[in-house]
N, C-alpha and C positions, 0 to 999 in steps of 0.2 A: 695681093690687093692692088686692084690698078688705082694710076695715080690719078684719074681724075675722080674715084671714089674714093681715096684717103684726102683728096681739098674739100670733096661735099660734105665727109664727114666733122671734118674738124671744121668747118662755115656753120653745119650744124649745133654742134656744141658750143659753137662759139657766141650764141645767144645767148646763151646763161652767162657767161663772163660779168656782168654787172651785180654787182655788191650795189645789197640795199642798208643803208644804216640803219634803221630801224628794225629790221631783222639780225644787224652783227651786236646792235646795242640789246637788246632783248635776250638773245644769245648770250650776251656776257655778263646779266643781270640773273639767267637760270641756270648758269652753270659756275659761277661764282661765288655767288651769296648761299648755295646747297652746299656747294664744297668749305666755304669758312666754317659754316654750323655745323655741319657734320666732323669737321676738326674738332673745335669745342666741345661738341656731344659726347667726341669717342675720350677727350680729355677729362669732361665732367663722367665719363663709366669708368673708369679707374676706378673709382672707390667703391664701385660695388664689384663688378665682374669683367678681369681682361680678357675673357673668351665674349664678353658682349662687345669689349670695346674694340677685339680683331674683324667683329662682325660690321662693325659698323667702319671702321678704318676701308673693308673691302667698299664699299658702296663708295667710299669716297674716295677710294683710287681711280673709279669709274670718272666720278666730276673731275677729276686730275686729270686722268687721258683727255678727257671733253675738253679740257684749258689747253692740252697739248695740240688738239685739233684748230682753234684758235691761233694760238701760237704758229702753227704748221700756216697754218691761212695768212698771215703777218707777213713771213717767209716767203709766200709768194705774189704781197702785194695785193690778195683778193677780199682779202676780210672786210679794207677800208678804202674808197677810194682814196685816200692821201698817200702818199708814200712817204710821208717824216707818220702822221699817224698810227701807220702799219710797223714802222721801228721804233717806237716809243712802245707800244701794246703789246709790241714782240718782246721789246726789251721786258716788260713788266711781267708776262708771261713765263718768259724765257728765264726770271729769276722762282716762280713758282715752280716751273717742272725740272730745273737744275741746267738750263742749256741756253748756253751765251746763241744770241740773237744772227751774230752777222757771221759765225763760224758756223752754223749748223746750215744760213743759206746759202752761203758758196757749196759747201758737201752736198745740200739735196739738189743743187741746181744742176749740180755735175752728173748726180743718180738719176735724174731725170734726161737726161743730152744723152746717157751712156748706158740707160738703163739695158737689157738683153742684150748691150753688144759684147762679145766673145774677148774683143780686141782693147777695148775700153775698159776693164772694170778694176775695182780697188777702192775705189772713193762714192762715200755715202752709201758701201752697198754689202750685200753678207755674202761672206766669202764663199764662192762656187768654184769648186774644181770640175772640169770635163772628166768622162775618164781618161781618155789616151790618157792628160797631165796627170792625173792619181796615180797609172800605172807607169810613167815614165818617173815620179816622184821618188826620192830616198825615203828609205826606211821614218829618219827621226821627221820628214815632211810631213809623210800622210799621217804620220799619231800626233803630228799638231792639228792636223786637219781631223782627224776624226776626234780627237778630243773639243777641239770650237766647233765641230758640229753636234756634238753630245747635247743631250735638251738639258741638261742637270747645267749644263757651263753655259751654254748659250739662254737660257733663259735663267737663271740660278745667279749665276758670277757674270754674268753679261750686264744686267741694269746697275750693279756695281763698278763694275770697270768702265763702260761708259759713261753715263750717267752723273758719277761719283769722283771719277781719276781724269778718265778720258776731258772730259767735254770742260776740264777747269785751267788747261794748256792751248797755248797757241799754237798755230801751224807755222811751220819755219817760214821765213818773208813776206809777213804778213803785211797789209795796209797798217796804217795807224789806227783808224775806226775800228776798226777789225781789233785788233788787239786792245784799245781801249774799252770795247763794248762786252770783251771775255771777262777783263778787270772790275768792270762795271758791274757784270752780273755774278761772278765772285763774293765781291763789296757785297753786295747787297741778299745775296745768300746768308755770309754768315754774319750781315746784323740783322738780318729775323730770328737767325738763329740764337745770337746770342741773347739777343731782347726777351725770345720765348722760352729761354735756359732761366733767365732772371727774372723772369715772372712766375711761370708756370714751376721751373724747376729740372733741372738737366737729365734727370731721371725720366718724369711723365714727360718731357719733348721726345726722348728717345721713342719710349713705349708707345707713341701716338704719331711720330713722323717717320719711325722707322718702318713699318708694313704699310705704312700710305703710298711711304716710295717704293719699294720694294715689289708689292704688286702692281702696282701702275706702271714703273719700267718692266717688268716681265711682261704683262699686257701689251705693251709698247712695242717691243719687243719679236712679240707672237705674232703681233698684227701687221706687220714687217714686214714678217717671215713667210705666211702664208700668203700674201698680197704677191709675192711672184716665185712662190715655190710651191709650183704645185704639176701634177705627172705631164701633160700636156702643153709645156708653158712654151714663152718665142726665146730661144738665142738662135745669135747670127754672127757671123764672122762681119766686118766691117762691112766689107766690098759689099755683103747683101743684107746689110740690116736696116730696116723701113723702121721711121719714128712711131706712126701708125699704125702697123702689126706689132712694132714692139711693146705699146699702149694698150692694145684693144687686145692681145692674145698673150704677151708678156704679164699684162697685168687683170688678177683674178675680180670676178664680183663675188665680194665674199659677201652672201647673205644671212645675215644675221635677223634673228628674234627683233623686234622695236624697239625694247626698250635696250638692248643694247648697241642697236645702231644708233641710237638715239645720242646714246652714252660715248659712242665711239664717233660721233659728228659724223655720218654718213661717210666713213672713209673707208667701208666695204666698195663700195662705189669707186674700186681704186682704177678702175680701168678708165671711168671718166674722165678723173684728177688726172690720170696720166695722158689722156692724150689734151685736155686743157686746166692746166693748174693754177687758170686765172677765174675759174669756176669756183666761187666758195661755197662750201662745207654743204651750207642749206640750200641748194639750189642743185646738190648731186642728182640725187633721187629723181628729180623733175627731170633734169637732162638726161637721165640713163630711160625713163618712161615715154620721153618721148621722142629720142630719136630711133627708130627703126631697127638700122642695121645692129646696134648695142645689143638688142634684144637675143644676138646667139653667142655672147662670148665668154669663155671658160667661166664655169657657175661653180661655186662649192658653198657648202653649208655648216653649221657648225660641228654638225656630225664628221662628214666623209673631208673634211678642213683636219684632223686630226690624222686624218691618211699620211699627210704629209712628212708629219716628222721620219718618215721611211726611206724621203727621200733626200739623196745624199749629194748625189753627182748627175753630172749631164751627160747625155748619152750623145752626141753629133750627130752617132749614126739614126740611131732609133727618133732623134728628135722627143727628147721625152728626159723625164727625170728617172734616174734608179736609185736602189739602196746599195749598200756595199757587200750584201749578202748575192746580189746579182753579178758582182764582180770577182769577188772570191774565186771562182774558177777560171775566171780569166790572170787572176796573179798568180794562182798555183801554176798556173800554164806555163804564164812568163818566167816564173822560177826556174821550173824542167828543162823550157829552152836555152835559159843562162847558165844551168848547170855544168858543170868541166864532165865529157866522158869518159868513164873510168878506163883504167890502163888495162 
């Protein structure tokens, strides 16, 4: 992509960038006050049916992810024009969906500076090995790697490790803010929790906050996952990695049904968000319809978006993702070649 068409592009997009309060305030009136009721709802079915109240618990994982999209938009300054605002909302957010405010936006600021580069990754981002690194990897490596790429661990034990252990620690040499604002939202975790142990009852908080989080980090998760894993996607070695190819072809439109784009704050539209993350949530859609060039960049659905979990590793050569069932005969290879020739 030549570079005077990755500045029209992103000149482009960069009209949406303006946050309307009236549209982030409305936003957080429908996707707030559905999610408290639908807590109480699935509290008050307890006493009839906990197959009604898991049902109803799913719907309202949905308004949780929606509060994470918010949250997410905090993080990057776009939801509000203020920027004490955006960390006050973030912070309030940030204690509903379990993730400290000013930890999660150093991580995704770096995810986004480093996203598809070959040379950069580690921080804010899901573990990719190339193959050559698979097949130069020790034995006890790749069964760490293929077990965090397992779907049963990475979406199963993943919204728990993160979510739950991970995101309630600080990063070593941290600011002061930073580490006050983890403490902060800690604090303020477990006295909902405790206030809703002592109200409700420690038994029905479990039964009704447990599969809220549960599916909403898996969801969280997934949507991750497929947002830049998928066969087609951009890595690059430094020397030749474009912020703009790695936005617009690194990162997928995943198009989803309405109402769960609706539910997931238009963050299929991740190719947008990545090449300007000062575009909020409700103003994606608009920006992806009407700038032109958007209109051909890696597309998945919710169907052939399940393709994905197949893929494992990067190919450099192929420029492409594979599974590890495509590499198999390349390890068996490399075995034969290291093997001692017999006497």
């Amino acid at each position: 992509m030549m570079e005077q068409n990755q500045k029209s592009l992103r000149k482009q997009v960069a009209a949406y960038e303006k946050s309307n309060l009236r549209a982030s305030i409305w936003q957080l009136i429908n996707t707030l006050v559905p999610f408290f009721l639908l807590w109480m709802l699935a509290y008050q079915s307890l006493s009839l049916s906990y197959i009604l109240t898991l049902g109803i618990s799913v719907i309202a994982a949905g308004f949780l992810v929606r509060t994470f999209i918010i949250f997410h938009d905090c993080c990057h300054h776009s939801f509000l024009k203020n920027r004490k605002a955006n960390m006050i909302l973030g912070t309030i957010t940030g204690i509903l969906t379990f993730f400290p405010y000013h930890q999660w936006q150093h991580e995704h600021s770096v995810h986004h500076a480093t996203s598809s580069n070959l040379d950069k990754r580690g921080t804010g981002d899901i573990w990719v090995l190339t193959v050559e690194e698979y097949l130069a990897a020790s034995t006890w490596e790749r069964l760490k790697y293929r077990l965090y790429r397992n779907p049963l661990v990475m979406f199963g034990l993943g919204p728990i490790y993160v979510f739950l252990l991970k995101n309630r620690f600080n990063r070593k040499c941290v600011r002061f803010n930073e580490r006050m604002n983890t403490y902060i939202t800690n604090v303020g975790i477990l006295m909902i929790s405790t206030i809703l142990c002592l109200m409700l009852g420690w038994k029905q908080f479990l039964f009704v906050q447990a599969p809220i989080f549960f599916i909403s980090g898996s969801l969280g998760i997934w949507l991750f996952y497929v947002q830049h894993t998928f066969e087609d996607s951009y890595f690059e070695e430094d020397t030749h990695w474009e912020y703009v190819r790695a936005a617009v072809e690194g990162s997928s439109f995943y198009k989803l049904p309405k109402i769960l784009q609706w539910l997931t704050g238009n963050i299929g539209y991740h190719h947008v968000h990545h090449l300007s993350p000062r575009v909020p949530n409700y103003k994606l859609e608009q920006a992806h319809n009407h700038t032109l060039p958007l209109q051909n960049v890696p597309t998945i659905t919710l169907a052939t978006s399940l393709s994905s979990l197949k893929f494992r590793l990067w190919d450099e050569q192929a420029k492409k993702f594979v599974g590890f069932k495509e590499v198999k005969v390349l390890v068996k290879k490399q075995k034969e070649y290291l093997r001692p020739e017999k006497a």
